[in-house]
N, C-alpha and C positions, 0 to 999 in steps of 0.2 A: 207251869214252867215260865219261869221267866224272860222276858227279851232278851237280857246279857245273857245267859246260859244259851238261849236258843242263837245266838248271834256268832254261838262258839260252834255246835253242831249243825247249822243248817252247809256249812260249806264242807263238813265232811260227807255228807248226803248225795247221791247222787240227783240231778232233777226229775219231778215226777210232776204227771199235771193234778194229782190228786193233791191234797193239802197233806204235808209233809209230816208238819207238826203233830198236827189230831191224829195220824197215824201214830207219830211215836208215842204218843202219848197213851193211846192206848195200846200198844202194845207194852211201856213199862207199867200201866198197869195191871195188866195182866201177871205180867211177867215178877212184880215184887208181891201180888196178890196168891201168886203162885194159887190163879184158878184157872179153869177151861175155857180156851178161845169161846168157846160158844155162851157163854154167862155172861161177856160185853155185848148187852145187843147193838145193833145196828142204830136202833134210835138214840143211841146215849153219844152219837153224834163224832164218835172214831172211824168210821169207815165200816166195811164189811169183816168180819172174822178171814175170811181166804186175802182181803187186801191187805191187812194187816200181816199174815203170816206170809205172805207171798212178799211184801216190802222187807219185813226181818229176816228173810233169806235171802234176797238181793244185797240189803244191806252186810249180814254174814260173809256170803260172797266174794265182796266188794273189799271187804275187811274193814267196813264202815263203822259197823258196831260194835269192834274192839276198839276203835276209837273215841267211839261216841263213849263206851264206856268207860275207858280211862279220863275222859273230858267230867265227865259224872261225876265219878267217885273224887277227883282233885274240886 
């Protein structure tokens, strides 16, 4: 992802002390991979499988990630 793109979503985000980014990041790849949380391992350097899903449901929540995802697709 790139800085400009990231520089459009990180202020939809709420703050978090984990790194925001590498979260989202794998969570869209999971997510356009349309595979199982548990197939990113840990060491491939996104976070944990439950942090990952625990943030994409905050962010849901939040209505962050209808945001983040209209900022995407434009």
């Amino acid at each position: 992802m790139d800085d400009d793109l990231w520089a459009l979503i990180e202020p939809l985000l709420p703050p978090r002390p984990v790194l925001d980014r590498l979260c989202l990041q794998g969570v869209l790849l999971v997510l356009h991979n349309d595979m199982a949380w548990q197939f990113l391992l840990l060491e491939a350097g996104f976070g944990s499988r439950q942090t990952r899903w625990r943030r994409l449901d905050r962010w849901q929540k939040a209505g962050a990630f209808d945001q983040l995802h209209q900022v995407l697709l434009t």
